[in-house]
N, C-alpha and C positions, 0 to 999 in steps of 0.2 A: 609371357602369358600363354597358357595354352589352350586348344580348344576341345572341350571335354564329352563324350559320346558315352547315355549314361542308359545300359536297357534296363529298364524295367522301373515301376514307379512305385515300390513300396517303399517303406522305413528305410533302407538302405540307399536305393535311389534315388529321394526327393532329398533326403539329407546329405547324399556325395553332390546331387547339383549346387545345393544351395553353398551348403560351405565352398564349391569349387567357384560358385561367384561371387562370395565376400572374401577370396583372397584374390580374385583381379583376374579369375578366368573365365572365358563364356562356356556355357554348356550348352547341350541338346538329350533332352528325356524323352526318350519312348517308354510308350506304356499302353499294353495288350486293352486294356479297359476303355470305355468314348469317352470316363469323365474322372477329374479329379474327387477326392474326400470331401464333403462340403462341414457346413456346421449345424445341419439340422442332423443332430450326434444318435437317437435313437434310430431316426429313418435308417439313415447310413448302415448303424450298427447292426439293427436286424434286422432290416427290410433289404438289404443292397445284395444281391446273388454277385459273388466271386469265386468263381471255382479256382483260378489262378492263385488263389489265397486263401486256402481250405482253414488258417489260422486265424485268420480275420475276427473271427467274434470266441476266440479262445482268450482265456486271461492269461495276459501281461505283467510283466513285475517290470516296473522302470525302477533299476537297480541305483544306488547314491552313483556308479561309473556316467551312466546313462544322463543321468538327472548333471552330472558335471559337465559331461560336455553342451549341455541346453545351455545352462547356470553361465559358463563361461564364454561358450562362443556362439550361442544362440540367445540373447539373452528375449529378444523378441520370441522366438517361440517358446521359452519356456514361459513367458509374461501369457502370453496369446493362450496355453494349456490351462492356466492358473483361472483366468477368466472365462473358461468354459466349464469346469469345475473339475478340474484335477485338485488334490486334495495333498500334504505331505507332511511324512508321518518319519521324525527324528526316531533311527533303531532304540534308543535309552531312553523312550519314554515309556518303553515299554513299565518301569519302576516308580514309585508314587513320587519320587523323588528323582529327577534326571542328577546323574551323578556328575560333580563338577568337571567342567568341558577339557579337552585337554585337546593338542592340536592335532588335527585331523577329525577330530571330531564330525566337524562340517561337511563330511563325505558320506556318514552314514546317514544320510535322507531318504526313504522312500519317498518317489511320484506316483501316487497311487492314480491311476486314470484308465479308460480302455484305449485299445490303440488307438479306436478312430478319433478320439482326442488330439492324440501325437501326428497321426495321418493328416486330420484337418488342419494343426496349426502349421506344420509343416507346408501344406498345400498355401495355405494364406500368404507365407510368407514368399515362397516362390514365382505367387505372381508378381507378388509387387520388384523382383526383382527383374532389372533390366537386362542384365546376360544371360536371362536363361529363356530357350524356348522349349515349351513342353508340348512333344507331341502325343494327345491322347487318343485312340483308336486306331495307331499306326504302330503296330509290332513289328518287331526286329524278326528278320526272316534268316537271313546270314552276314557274315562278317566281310572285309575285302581283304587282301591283302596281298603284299611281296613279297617275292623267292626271300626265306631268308629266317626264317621265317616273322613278317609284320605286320600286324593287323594295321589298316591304315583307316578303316572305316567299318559303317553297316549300312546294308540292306534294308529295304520295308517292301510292299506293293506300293509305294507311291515311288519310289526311289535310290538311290546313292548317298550317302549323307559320306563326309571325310572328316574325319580327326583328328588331332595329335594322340587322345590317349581314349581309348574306349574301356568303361567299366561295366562287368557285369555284376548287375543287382537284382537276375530275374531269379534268384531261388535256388533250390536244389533242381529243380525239372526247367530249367531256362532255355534248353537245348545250345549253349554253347560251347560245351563236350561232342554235339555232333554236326556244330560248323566249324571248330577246328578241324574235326575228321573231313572233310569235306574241303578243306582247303589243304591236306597234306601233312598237318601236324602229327607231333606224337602223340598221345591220349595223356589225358591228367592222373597224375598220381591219388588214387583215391581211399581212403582210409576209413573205413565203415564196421560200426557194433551195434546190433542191434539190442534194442532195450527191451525187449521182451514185457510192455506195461501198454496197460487200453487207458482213457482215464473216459470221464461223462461227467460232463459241466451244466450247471443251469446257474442261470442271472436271474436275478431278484431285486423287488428296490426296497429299503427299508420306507417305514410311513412315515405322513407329513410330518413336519416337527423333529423326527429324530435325524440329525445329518450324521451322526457315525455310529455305528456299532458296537460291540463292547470291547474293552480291552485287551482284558483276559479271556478264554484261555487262549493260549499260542496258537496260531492262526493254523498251522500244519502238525496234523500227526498221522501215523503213520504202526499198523503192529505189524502182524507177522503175514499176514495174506491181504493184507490192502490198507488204504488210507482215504484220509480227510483232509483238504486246505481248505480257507475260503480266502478270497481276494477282495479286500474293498478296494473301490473303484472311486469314480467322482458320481455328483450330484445323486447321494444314495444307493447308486445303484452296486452292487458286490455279485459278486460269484461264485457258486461253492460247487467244487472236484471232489470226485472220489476218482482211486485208480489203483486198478488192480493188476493181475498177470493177462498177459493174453490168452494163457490157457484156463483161466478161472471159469470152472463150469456155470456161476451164477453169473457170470461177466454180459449178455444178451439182458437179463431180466432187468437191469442197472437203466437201461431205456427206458423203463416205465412213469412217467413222472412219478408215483405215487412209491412204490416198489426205492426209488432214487432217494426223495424224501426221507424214507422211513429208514434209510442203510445211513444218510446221513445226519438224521439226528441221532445217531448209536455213536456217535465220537463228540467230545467235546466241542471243539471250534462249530461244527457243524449245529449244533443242538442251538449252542448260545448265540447266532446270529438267526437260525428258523425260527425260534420260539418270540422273536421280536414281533411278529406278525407281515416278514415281508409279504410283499407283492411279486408273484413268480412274473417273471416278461418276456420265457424263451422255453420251446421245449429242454428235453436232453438232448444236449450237441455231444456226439460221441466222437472221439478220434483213437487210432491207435497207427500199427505198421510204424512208428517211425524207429528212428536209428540217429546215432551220434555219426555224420560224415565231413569228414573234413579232405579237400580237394584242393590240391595245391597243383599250380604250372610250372614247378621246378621239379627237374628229375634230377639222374646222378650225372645226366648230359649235363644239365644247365637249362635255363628256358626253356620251355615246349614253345613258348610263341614270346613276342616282345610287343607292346604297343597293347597290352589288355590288361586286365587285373581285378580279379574279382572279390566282392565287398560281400555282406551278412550272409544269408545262408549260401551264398554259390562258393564261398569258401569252408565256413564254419558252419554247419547246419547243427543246433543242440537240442536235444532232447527238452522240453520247460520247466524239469523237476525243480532249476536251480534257478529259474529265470532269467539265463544269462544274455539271451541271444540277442537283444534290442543295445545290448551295451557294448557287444561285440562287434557288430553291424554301422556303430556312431564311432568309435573306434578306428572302425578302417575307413570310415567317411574321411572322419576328419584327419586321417594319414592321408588319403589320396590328395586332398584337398589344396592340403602344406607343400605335399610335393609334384605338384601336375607339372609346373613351370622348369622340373631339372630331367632335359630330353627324356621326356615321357616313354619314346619309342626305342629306347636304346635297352639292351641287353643289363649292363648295369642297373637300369632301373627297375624293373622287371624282377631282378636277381635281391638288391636291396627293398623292394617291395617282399618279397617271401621270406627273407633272414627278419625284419622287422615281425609280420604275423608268427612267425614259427615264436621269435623270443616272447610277444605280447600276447597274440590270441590263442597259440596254442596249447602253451599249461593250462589254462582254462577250459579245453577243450577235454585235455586229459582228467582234470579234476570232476569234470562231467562224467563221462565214461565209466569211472571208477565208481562215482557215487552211483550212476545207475544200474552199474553191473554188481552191487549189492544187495538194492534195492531188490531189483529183479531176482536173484540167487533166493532173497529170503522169502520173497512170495510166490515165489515156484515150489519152493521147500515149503515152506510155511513153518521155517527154523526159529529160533529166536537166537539174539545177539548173544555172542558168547564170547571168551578172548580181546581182541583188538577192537572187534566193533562192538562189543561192551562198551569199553572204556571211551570211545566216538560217541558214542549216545550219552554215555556220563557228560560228557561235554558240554553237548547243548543241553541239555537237563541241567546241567550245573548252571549253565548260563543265564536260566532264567531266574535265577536269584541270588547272583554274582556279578553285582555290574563288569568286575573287572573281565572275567571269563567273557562275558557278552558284546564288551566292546571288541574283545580278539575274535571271537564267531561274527560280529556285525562288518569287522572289517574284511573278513574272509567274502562275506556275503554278497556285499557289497563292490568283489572286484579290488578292494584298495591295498591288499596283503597277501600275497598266498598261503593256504593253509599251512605247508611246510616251514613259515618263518613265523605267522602271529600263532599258532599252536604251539611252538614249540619254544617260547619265552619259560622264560623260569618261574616266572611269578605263574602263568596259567598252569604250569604243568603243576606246580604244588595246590594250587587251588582245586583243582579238577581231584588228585591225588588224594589230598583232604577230603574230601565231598563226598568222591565214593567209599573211604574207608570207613566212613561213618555209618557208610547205607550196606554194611555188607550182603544182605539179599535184597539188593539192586537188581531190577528186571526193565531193561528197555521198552519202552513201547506200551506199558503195562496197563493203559485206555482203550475204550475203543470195545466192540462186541468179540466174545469167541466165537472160534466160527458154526458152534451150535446155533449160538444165536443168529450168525449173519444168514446162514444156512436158512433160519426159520424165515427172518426179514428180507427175503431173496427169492423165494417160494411159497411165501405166505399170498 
């Protein structure tokens, strides 16, 4: 049994404690904030100021990865999610007809909820658990450690606390790149592309009586200098994004409620979830600056430190085009978790902690990158798909009316395949193959305002 020292008490945090106490270890959570997530889920959602978590009331995809690790080793929180009104939406129902099930099926579930859903249950279940003590309003200040180099603890203003295995869960900005500096380490290996994409979200609830939204059209699209998702949520409430370049000169105007509305009813998903007659519940929450960073404490030495190891974004920070991050972050929970107990603080461990994320969360990481440095290429350009990323957008265009093709995109989507293997099946490739030859002035993207129009809906 080991004893687990966890900073920071987000998604990553609350779920490396909790799993590290239903395999037989005790933990200790620190966490910069004075109070946990409660279950009055609007208060929380809009009314609770976190600067520490600028993400906080951005939408969330709880990926089928995501929802598996609840499903199997949380089965309490994902029960406890359900009940507050998380909602879950099987990828093939997308068709009037779900196509007969075939095995794995059962992986492609969206959990449609916002985080503070996933935060609260997560929080609920934590207290009730006996090995873990969460301290809230007592942030981690520095690390302790031996020649050698070995973290053996943390810091707060109240104290010393000592560990076997200290995880960082506080973020990309956790400052524990600069209490390794501070104790003599080498610096973390960091690997950073900037996305070059703002996006501006508002939340809405649909009215009494209607609990879901419409089906059709595809929830994301996407042309040549900007796009449209919406995300439904639980207890009606949904969210609808646009997001364009950072250098898009209309990009400011996009904060005007009205100005947001009117760019978002010009794309499908957008139009057919506003014309329902939501209820708006949040201005425009704008984000942009971010970047795909991934930060690892293995150099070509070996270790920069032993006795630490960092979970969701303080390893894998992702861009949300893909929604990956919440799945990547439960992921290395529940790896910590399984292995806290085989000497935590040894160099081996450490070492086998970073060959595992490189094999599991880093293709993923890559597969991010790639998607968003197109993304980006083509709304700076304002090029349309041509060659290779043609025939990518055939794909999921095909997809939405080829259960087969859609189940290889849902499991792409999903985490459960990498695109390199379920794309490149033989039955998809001929299917895709077929579909465009049929459409030979195929045009990607081919929704959505030109940007005459967006230009007017932007300065109008």
């Amino acid at each position: 049994m080991a004893h687990v020292l966890v900073v920071g008490g987000g998604v990553g945090g609350l779920a490396t404690a909790l799993l590290a106490a239903r395999h037989g270890h005790t933990a200790e959570l620190f966490e910069r904030d004075t109070r946990a997530p409660g279950t009055a889920l609007d208060r929380d959602f809009f009314g609770w100021r976190r600067p520490a978590v600028p993400q906080a009331t951005q939408p969330h995809a709880l990926l089928g990865a995501a929802r598996n690790v609840l499903r199997d080793d949380l089965p309490d929180v994902h029960a406890e999610m359900l009940r507050l009104g998380a909602r879950e939406r099987h990828e093939l129902d997308w068709f009037d007809v779900r196509p007969p099930a075939r095995p794995g099926d059962e992986d492609l579930v969206m959990l449609q909820a916002r985080r503070i859903l996933l935060e609260s249950a997560l929080a609920t279940a934590l207290r009730g658990e006996p090995g873990v003590v969460a301290r809230y309003g007592e942030p981690v200040t520095g690390i302790t450690a031996t020649p050698g180099i070995r973290v053996t603890g943390v810091t707060t203003s109240a104290g010393a606390y000592e560990g076997d295995l200290v995880v960082d869960a506080g973020g990309r900005r956790g400052g524990v790149e600069r209490w390794l500096a501070a104790a003599g380490c080498r610096p973390a290996v960091v690997e950073r592309h900037r996305t070059g994409l703002a996006y501006f979200c508002r939340w809405y609830r649909l009215p009494e009586g209607l609990d879901e939204g419409p089906r059709r059209p595809w929830t994301v699209t996407g042309g040549a200098f900007a796009g449209c998702a919406v995300f439904p949520a639980d207890n009606r409430v949904f969210a609808v994004t646009l997001f364009v370049h950072t250098e898009d000169t209309t990009r400011s105007a996009l904060r005007h409620p009205a100005v947001f509305e009117a760019a978002a009813r010009a794309f499908p998903p957008g139009a057919a979830w506003l014309e329902l007659g939501a209820e708006p519940l949040s201005d425009v929450l704008a984000t942009a600056s971010l970047d795909n960073r991934w930060s690892s404490l293995v150099d070509e030495r070996g270790p920069v430190v032993n006795g630490l190891v960092p979970v969701g974004d303080a390893i894998a920070h992702t861009n949300p085009t893909l929604g990956q991050g919440t799945s990547l972050a439960l992921w290395a929970a529940r790896r910590v978790a399984r292995t806290a107990g085989q000497d935590p603080g040894s160099a081996r461990f450490a070492t086998e902690y970073h060959d595992w994320a490189v094999r599991t969360l880093k293709p993923w990481f890559d597969y991010q990158v790639v998607a968003d440095g197109a993304i980006g290429e083509r709304f700076a350009t304002r090029a349309g798909r041509t060659g290779t990323a043609r025939e990518v957008a055939a794909l999921f265009d095909c997809a939405l009316e080829d259960p087969e093709v859609m189940r290889a995109r849902a499991r792409v989507r999903h985490l459960a395949e990498p695109p390199e293997r379920a794309y490149a099946d033989p039955q998809v490739r001929t299917r895709v193959a077929r579909w465009l030859a049929a459409r030979p002035d195929y045009a990607p993207n081919a929704v959505g305002p030109d940007r005459a129009e967006w230009e007017k809906l932007t300065t109008g």
